[in-house]
Structures are given as C-alpha cells and as structure tokens.
LOPATI-450679 format. One line per field, with one value per residue (C-alpha): x, y, z; residue in one letter. Coordinates in steps of 0.05 Angstrom, whole numbers, plus 5000, padded with zeros to 4 digits. Each point is the difference from the previous one (the first is absolute). Layout:
<pts>
u	X  ...
v	Y  ...
w	Z  ...
residuo	A  ...
</pts>
This chain:
<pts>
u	4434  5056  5064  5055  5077  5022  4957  5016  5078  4997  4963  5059  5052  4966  5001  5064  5020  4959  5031  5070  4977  4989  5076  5021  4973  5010  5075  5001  4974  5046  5055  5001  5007  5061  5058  5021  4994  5046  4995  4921  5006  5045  4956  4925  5038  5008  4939  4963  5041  4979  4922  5002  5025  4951  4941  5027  5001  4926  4981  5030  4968  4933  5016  5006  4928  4976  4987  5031  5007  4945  5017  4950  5032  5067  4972  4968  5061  5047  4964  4999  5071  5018  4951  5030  5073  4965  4970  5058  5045  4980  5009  5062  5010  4993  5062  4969  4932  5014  5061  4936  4958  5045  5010  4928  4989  5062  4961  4930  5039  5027  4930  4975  5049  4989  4926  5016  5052  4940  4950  5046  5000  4921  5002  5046  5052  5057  5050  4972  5047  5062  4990  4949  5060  5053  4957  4979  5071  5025  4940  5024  5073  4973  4960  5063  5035  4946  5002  5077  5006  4939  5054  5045  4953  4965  5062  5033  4928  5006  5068  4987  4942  5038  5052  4955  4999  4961  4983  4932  5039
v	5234  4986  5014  5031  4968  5058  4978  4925  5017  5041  4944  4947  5056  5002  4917  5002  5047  4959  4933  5038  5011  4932  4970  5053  4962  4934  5019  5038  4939  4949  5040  4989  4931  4981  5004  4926  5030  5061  5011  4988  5058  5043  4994  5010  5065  5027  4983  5025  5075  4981  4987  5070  5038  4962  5025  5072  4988  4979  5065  5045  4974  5004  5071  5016  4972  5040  4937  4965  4929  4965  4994  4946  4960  5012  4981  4935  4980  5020  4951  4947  5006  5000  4936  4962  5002  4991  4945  4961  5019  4940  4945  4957  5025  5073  5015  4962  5025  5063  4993  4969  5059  5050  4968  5002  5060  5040  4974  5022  5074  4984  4989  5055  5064  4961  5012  5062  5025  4977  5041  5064  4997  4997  5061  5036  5002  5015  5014  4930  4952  5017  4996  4940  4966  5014  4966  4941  4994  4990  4950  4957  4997  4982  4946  4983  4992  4963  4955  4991  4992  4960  4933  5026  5026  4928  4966  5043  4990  4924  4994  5041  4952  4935  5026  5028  5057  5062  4996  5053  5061
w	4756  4951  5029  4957  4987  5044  5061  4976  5010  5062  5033  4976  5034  5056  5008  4987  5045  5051  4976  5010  5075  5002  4987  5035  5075  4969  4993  5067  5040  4957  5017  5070  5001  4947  5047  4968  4930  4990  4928  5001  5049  4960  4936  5036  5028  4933  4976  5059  4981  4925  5031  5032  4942  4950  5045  4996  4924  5007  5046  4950  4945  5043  5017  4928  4991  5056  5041  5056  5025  5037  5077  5011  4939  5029  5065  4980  4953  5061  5050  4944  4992  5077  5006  4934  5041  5066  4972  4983  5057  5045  4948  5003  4923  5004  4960  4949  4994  4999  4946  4953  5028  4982  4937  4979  5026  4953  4938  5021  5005  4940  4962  5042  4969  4927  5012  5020  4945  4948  5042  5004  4924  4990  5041  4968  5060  4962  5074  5027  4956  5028  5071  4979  4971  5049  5046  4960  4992  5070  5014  4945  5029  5079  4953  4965  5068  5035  4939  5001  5083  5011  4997  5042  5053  4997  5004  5059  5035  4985  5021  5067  5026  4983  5042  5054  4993  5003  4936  4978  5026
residuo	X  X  X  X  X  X  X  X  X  X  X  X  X  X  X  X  X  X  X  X  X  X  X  X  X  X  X  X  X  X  X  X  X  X  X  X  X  X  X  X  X  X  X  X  X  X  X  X  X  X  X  X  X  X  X  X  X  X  X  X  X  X  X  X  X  X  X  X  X  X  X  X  X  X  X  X  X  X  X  X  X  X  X  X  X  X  X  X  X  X  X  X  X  X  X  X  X  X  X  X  X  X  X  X  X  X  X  X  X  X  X  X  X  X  X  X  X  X  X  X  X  X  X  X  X  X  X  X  X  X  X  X  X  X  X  X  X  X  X  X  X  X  X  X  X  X  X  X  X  X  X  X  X  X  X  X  X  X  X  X  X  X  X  X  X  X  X  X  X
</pts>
C-alpha cells in the first residue's frame, strides 16, 4: 500500500511529538540532581517550559490532521528518557555525560523539525512552518548553549573533584 506525503508527515509529527516527550523526562530527572550547577539548572528550566510548549505545538498541528499522538510512543520514548538520566546518575561523571547527552540530543531535534518542515511542505501544510520554525528555533539556541557552556561545566566539574568535592551534582 503506497502511503501518501500526508500520512508520511503525520507520522514524522507524531515522532516528534513522541521525541518531545522524551527530553521532556530526560530534563525532569537531570534536573534534580544539579544543585552544584546553578545556571545548568536555570537554562534546562527554560527549556523544559520550551519542551512543553513545543509538544502543544505538535498536538495542535495533529489535531488539525485529525490525529493525535501515539501514547505507546510517548510511553516508550518517556521510559527511554527517564533510563538515559538514570543511567548516568551513578557515574562519578554524570555532569558530564549528560552535558554530551544533551548536546547530541538538541541536534537530533534539530534534524528532526528540518525533516519535518520539508515534510509539511510535500503535504501541503501551509499553518505547520511557523510553529515548525519557532520550534526549530529554540532547539538550536539550547544547542548553541550546550555548545558554548560545555567548557565551563567541564571545568567547574574538574575543578570540584580536584578539590574534593561533590563534584556530578
């Protein structure tokens, strides 16, 4: 069965609405553990309130295609996000692993809406862009900052276990 550009892009939506889920518990479980790190803290809050509103974005453009997200997809990319910052919470490092996580993770969002802004327009969603867009655009800043604070969160980590230090929280 050949499946249209339509069904094609509402699929994509609904991953990335799924994959929105998914930084939204990886951000909720990081963000209980970076008392050490203040303006880590301060910048994976607004990003977890940019997360949430990005999703909404994604259910409104699913309601407009008469569709709605997947709740085992959001389930499985939920868990996968809880276990990813599980995962690194008992390793001497965690700060770091999950400053490179979060780094790699902002540019598979980012490939993820340009995938999806070329799919709106092979289905003729004219509406999608702009929220497609906004969206994109917010990923690439958190990218930006990871990018730009990945030194400084290495070397305050660095600096914290030389002295002794609780240094992963």
């Amino acid at each position: 069965m050949q499946e249209s550009y339509r069904d094609t892009y509402v699929t994509g939506l609904v991953n990335a609405r799924a994959l929105e889920t998914q930084a939204i518990e990886l951000i909720s479980r990081q963000l209980d553990r970076l008392e050490n790190y203040p303006q880590l803290e301060a910048r994976l809050r607004e990003h977890l309130a940019e997360s949430e509103q990005q999703r909404t974005r994604l259910d409104e453009l699913l309601r407009e295609h008469e569709t709605s997200h997947s709740s085992i997809k959001d389930f499985i990319t939920g868990m996968v996000g809880n276990l990813a910052a599980l995962g690194h919470a008992p390793m001497q490092d965690e700060i770091i692993k999950n400053s490179l996580a979060n780094y790699a993770f902002e540019h598979f969002e980012i490939a993820s809406y340009k995938s999806l802004l070329t799919l709106a327009e092979l289905a003729g969603d004219s509406r999608a862009p702009g929220l497609l867009r906004q969206s994109l655009a917010e990923e690439e800043r958190m990218a930006q900052w990871c990018a730009d604070n990945l030194d400084d969160i290495t070397r305050r980590y660095a600096a914290r276990r030389a002295s002794g230090e609780q240094a992963s929280r």
